[in-house]
MARVEX-334896 format. One record per residue: residue in three letters; x, y, z of N, C-alpha, C in turn. Coordinates in steps of 0.001 Angstrom, whole numbers, padded with zeros to 6 digits, always signed. Atoms other than C-alpha are relative to their C-alpha. Layout:
<atoms>
ALAXYZXYZXYZ
...
</atoms>
This chain:
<atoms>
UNK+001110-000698-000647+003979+023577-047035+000358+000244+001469
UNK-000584-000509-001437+004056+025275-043418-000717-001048+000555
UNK+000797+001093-001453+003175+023097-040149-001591+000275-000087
UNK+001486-000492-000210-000280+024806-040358-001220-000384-001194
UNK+000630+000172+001242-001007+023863-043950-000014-001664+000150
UNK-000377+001909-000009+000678+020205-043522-001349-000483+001378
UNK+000273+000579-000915-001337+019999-040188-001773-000612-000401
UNK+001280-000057+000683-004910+020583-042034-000100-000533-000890
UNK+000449+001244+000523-003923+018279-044260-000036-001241+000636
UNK-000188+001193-000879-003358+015544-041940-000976-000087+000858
UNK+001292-000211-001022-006657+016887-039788+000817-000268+001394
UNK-000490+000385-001857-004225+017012-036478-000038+001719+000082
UNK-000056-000919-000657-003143+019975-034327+001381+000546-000170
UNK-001431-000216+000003+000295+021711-035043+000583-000252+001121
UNK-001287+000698-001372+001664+020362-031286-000280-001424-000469
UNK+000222+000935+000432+000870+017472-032738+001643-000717-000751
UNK-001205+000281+001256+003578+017365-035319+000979+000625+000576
UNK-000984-000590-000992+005906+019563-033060+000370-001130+001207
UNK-000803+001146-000570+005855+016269-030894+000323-000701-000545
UNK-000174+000763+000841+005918+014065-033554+001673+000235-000041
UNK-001595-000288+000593+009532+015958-034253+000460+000241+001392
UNK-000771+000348-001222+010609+016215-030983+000357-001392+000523
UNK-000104+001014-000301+010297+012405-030416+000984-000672-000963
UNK-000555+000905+000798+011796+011742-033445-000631-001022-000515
UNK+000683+001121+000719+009126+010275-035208-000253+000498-001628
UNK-000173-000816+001345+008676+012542-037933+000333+001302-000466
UNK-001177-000987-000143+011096+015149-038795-001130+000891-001004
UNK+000126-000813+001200+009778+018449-041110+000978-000461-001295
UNK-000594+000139+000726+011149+018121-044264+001367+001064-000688
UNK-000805-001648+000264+013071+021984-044497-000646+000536+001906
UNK+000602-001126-000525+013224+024018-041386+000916+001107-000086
UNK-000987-000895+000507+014298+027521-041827+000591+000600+001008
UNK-001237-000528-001124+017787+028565-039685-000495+001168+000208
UNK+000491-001512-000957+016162+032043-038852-000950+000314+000120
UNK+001220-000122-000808+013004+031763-038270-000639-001609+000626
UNK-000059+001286-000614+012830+027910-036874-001429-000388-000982
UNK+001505+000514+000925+009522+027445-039575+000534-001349-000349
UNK-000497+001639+000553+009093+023509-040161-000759+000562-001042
UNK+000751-000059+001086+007964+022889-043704+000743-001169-000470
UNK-000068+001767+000735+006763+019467-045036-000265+000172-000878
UNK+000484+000594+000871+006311+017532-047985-001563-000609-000075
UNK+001245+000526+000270+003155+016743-049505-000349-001757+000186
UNK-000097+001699-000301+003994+012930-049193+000552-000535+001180
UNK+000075+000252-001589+004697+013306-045464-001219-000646+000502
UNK+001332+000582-001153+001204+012630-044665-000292-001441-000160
UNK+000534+001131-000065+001057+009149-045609+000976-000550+001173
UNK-000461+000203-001072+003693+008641-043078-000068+000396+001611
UNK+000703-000571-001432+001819+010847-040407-001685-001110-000273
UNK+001218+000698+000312-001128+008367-041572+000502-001554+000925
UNK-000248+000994-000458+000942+005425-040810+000840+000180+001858
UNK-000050-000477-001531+002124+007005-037278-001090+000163+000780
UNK+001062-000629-000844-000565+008009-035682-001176-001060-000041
UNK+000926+001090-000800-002360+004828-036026+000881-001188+000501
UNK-001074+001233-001434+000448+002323-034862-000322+000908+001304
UNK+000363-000611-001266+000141+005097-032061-001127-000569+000914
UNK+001446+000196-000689-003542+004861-031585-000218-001657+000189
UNK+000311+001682-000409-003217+000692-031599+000618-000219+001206
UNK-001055+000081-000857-000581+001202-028794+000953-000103-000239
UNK-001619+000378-000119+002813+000362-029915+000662+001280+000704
UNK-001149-001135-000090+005442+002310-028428+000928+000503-000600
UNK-000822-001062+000775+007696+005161-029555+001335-001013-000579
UNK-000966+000744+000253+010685+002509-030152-000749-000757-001146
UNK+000749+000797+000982+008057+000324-032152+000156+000832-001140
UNK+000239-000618+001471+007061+002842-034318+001305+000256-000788
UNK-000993-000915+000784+010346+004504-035164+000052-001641-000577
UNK-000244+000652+000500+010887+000842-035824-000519-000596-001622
UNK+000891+000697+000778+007992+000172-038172-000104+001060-000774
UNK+000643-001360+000931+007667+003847-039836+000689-000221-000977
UNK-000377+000001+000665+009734+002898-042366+000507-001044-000684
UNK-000059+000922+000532+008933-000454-043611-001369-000030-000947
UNK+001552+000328+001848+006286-001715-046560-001000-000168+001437
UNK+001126+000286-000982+002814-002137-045435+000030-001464+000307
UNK-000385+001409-000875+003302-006087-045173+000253-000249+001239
UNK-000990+000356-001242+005747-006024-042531-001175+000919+001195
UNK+000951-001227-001143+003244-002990-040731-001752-001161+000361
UNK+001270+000862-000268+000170-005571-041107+000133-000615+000987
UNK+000154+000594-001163+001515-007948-039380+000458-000099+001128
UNK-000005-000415-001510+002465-006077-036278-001322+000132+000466
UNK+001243-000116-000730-001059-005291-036272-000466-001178+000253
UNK+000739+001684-000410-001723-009324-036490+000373-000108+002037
UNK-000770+000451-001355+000878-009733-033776-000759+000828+001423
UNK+001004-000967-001512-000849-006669-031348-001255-000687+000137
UNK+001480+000424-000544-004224-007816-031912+000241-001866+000806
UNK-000141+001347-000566-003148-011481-030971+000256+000323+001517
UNK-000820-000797-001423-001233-009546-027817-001310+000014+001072
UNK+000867-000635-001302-004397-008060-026672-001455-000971-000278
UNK+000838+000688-000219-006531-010847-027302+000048-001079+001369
UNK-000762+000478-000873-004623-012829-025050+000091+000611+001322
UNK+000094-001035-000977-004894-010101-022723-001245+000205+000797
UNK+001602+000267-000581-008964-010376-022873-000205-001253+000522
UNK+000149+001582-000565-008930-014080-022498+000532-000057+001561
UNK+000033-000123-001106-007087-013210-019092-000714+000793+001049
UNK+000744-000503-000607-009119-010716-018276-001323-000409+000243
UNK+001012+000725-000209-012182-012743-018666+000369-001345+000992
UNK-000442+001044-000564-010370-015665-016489-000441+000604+001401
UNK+000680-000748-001498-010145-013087-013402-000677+000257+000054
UNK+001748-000463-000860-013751-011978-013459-000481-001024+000308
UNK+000815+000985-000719-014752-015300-013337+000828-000797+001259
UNK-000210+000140-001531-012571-016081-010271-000004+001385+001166
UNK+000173-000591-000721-013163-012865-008856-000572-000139+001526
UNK+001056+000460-001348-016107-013573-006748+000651-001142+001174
UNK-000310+000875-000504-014621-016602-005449+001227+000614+000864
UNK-001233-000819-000678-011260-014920-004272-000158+000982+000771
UNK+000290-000657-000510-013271-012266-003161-000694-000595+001732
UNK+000633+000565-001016-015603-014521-000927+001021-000852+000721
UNK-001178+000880-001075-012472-016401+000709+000751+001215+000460
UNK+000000-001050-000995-010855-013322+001552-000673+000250+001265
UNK+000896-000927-001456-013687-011872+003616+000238-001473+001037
UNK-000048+000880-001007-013705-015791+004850+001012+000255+001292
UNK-001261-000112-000584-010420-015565+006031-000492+001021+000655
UNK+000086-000775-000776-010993-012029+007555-000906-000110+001164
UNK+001031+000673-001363-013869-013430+009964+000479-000966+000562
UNK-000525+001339-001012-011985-016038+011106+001148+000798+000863
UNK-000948-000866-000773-008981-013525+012200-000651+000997+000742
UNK+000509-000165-000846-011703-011793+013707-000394-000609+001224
UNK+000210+001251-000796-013181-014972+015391+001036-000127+000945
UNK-000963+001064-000617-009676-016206+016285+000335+001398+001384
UNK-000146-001193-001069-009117-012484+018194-000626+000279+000893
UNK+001100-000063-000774-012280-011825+019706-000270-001385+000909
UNK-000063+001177-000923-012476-015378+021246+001110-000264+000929
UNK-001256-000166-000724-008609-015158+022379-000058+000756+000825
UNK+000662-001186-000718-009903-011992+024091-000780-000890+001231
UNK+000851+000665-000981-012895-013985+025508+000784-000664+001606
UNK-000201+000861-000875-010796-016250+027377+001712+000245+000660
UNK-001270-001179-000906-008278-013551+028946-000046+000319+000871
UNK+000227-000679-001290-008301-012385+032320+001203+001070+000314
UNK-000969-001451+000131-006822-008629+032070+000085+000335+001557
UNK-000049-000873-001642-007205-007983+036132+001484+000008+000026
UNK-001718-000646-001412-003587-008865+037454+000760+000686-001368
UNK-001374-000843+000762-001864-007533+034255-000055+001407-000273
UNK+000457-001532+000453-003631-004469+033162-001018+000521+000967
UNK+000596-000149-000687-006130-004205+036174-001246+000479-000235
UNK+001611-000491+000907-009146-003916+034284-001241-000894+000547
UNK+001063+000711-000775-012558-005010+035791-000478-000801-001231
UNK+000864+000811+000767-014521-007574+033786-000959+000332-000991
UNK+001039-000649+000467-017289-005299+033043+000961+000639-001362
UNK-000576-000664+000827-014551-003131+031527+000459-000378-001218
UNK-000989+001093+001152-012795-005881+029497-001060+000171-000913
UNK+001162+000854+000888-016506-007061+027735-000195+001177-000857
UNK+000325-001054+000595-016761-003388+026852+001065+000302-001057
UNK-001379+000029+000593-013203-003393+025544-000229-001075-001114
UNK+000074+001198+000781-014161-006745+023589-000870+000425-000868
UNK+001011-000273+000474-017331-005482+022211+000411+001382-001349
UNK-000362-000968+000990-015646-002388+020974+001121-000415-001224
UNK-001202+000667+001004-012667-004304+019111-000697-000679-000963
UNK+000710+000612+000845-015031-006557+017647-000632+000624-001156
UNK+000640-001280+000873-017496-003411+016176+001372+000421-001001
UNK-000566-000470+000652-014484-002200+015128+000704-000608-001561
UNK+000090+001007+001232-013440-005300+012832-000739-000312-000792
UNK+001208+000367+001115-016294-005669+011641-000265+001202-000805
UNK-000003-000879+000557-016370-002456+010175+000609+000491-000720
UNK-001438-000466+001276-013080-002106+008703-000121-001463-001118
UNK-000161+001296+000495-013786-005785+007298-000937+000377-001123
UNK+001704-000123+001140-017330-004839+005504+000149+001415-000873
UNK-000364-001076+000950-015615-001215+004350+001059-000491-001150
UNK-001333+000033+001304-012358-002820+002785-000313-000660-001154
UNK+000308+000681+000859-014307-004251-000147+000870-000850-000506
UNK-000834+001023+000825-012356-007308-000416+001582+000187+000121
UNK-001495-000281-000480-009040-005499+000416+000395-000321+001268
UNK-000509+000176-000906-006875-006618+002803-000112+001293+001136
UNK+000110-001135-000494-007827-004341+005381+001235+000547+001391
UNK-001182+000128-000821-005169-003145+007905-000891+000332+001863
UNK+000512+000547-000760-006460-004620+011378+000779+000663+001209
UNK-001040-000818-000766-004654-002384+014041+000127-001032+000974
UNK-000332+000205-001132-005224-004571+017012-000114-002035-000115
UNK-000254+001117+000233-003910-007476+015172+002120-000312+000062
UNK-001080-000332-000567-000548-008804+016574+000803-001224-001258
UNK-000703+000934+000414+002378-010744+014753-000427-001297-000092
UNK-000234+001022+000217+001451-013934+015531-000713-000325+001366
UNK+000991-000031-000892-000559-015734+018447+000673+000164+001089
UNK-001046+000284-001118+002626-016737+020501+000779+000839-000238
UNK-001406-000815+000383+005074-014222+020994+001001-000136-000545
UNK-000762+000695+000800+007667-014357+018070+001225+000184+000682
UNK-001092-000451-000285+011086-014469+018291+000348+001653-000302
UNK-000301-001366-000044+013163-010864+018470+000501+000356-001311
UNK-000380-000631+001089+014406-010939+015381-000586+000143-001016
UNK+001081-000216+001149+011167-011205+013400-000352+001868+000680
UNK+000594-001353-000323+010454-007493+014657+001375+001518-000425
UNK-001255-000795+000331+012056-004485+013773+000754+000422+001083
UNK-001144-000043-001274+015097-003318+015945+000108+001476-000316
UNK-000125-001438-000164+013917+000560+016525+000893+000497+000567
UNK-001333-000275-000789+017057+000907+018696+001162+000423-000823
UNK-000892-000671+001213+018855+001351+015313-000785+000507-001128
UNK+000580-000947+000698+016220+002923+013272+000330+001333+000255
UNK-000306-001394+000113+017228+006384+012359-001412+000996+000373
UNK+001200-001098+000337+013360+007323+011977-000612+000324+001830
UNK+000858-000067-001628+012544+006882+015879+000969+000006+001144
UNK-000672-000205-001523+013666+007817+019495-000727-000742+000851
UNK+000471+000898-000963+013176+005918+022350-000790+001066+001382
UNK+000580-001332-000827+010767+008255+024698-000125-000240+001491
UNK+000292+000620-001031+010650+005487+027553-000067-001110-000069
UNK-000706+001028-000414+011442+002407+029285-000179-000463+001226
UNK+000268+000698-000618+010939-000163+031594+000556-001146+000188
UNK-000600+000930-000555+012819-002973+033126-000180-000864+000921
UNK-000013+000727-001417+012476-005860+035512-001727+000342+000291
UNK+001219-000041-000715+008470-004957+035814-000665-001661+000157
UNK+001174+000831-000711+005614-007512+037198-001166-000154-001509
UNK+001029-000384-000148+002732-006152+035834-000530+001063-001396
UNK+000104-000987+000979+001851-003645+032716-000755+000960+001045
UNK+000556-000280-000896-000527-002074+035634+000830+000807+000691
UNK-001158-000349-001267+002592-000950+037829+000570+001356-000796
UNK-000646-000910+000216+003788+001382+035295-001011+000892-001907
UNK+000906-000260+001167+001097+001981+032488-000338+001508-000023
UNK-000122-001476+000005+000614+005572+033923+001306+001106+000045
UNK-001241-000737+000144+003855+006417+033369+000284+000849-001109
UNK-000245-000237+001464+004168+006477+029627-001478+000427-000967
UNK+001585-000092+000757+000104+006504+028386-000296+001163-000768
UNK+000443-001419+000832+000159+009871+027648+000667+000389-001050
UNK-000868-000101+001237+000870+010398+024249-000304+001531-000813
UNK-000046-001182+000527+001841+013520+022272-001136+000393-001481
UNK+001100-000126+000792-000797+014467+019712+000587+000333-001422
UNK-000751-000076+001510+000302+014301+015998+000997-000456-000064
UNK-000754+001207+000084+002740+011888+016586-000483-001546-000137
UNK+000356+001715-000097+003243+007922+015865+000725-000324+001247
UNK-000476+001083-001267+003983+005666+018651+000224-001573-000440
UNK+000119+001752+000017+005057+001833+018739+000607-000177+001294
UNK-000027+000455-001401+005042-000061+022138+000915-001567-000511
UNK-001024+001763+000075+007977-003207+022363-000327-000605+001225
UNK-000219+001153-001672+007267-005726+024958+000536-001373-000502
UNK-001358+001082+000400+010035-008029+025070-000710-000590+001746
UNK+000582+000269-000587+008233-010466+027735+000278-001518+000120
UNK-000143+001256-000100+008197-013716+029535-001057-000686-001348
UNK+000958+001312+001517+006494-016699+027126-001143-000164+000568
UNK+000937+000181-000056+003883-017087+029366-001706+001349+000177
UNK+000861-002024-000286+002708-012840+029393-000848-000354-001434
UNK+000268-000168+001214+001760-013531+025363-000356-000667-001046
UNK+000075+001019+000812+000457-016501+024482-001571-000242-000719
UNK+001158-000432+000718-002749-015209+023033-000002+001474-000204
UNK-000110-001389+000174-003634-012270+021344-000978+000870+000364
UNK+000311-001059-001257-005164-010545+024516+000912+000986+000178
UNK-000953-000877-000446-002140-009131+025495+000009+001335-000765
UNK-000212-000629+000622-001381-006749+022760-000904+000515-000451
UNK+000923-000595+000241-004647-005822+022005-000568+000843+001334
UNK+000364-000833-001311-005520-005053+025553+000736+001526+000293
UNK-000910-001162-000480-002271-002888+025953-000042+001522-001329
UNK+000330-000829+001096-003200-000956+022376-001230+000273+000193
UNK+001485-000643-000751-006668-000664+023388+000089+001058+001279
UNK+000101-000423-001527-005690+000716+026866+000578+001573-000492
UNK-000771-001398+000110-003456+003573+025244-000602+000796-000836
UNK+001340-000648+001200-005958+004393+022445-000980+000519+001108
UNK+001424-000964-001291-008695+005268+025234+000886+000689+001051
UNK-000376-001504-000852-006189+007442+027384+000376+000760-000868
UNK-000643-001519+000517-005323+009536+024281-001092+000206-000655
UNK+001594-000728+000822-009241+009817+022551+000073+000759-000111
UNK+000300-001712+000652-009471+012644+020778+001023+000876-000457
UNK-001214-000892+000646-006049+013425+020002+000126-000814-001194
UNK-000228+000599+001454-004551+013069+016711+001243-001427-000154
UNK-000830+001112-000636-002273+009746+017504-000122-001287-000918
UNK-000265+001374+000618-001153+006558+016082+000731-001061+000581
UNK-000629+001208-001059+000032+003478+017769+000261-001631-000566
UNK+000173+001669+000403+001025-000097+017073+000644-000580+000951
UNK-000284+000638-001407+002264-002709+019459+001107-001294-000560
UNK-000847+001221+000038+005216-005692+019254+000017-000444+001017
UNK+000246+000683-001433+005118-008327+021569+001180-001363-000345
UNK-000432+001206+000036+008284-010744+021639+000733-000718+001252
UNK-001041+001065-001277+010432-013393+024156+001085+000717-000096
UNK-000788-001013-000904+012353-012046+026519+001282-000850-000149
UNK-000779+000548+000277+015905-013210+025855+000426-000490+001763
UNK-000631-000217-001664+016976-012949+029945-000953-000454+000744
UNK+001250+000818-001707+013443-014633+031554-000439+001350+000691
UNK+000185-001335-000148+012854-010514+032208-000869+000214-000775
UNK+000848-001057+000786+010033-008144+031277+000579+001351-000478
UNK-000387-001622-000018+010945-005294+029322-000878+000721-000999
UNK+001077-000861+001001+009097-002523+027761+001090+001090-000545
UNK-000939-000868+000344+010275+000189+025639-001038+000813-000846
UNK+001189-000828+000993+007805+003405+023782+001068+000481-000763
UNK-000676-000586+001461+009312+004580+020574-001110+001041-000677
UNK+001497-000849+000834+007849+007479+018727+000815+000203-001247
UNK-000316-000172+001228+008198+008443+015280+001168+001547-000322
UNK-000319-001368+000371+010905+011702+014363-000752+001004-001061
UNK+000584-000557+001280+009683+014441+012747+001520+001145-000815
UNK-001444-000283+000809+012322+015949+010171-000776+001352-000518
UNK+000670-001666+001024+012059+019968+008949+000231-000467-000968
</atoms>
């Protein structure tokens, strides 16, 4: 019979059986060299019977070819073996809903405490001699970092949310936990700083950032510039409010200065035709 006759007996769709034989699951029985017509056997369909529900249980294309051509015995008890598979499968899936909640509610814990631990590190910062920021200015600066955690914390339902003006670590790490953009292919070095005091002394040098570009700021710094995570939030806060309103991205590294020297360095991202 033609694909169209075989297909209406089988109640499928002739692409049906055109994948079937492309996969190599079930061949026509005749097709004809000049006009490419498949044409099956009438006793094909118990083998499009026994395909198409290993299919619909899941096995895969390797399974089946494996199983299409054994007794029904041996075909049963793959179905024992699957249903055991995916029982085993519910039993874990019923395990994680009932620790969901719990995993969920320590998360967020955790994320209020890395708020806490920031916003309080903040508190007890004094930005005048480094960044020359008035007091008033700082609380406003604090207030807004805070809003802002709290907002990405209560949107990321439970997801790790990505905390921008959260730094490596509290104490400035060593240099080789950070990446070494100096041999990254993806970024140029746009500016630089040596031997400064002060972030204050030269902050209007570099601040202005190009619009639809990324940025990352290196401060390679004495041990005692970075021993809370003021620093790096202050100096990512400070460059975020001179570029408002452009389209911009920024992140910040903060490690020990190998030489007892301050050094800075802006990196931006390449863009590639």
């Amino acid at each position: 019979m033609t694909i169209r006759e075989f297909s209406r007996l089988c109640g499928c769709n002739p692409q049906t059986l055109r994948y079937y034989d492309r996969v190599d699951l079930l061949k026509p029985a005749a097709v004809d060299p000049w006009s490419g017509y498949r044409y099956y056997e009438e006793d094909q369909a118990l083998a499009f019977v026994r395909i198409r529900n290993l299919q619909k249980a899941g096995f895969t294309l390797e399974e089946i070819r494996e199983l299409r051509d054994q007794d029904d015995s041996v075909i049963c008890r793959a179905f024992d073996a699957k249903i055991a598979e995916a029982e085993d499968r519910l039993r874990e899936i019923r395990l994680i809903r009932q620790s969901y909640q719990t995993e969920m509610q320590k998360m967020m814990q955790k994320l209020e405490e890395i708020r806490e631990t920031i916003t309080g590190s903040m508190k007890d910062y004094d930005p005048a001699g480094e960044f020359g920021m008035t007091r008033e200015a700082y609380d406003e600066m604090i207030s807004a970092i805070d809003e802002m955690m709290e907002r990405t914390i209560r949107e990321s339902e439970g997801n790790v949310p990505n905390l921008p003006f959260v730094p490596d670590l509290p104490e400035a790490p060593e240099e080789k936990n950070v990446p070494d953009l100096d041999r990254d292919p993806m970024y140029e070095k746009v500016y630089e700083k040596h031997g400064w005091n002060f972030v204050k002394d030269f902050f209007d040098e570099f601040a202005d950032l190009e619009s639809g570009r990324e940025y990352v700021m290196m401060f390679r710094v004495q041990p005692e510039k970075a021993r809370s995570y003021a620093f790096p939030n202050v100096a990512l806060s400070l460059l975020m409010a001179r570029n408002e309103g452009k389209d911009r991205a920024a992140s910040c590294h903060v490690v020990r200065s190998k030489d007892g020297l301050n050094h800075f360095a802006l990196y931006r991202k390449k863009i590639f035709a």
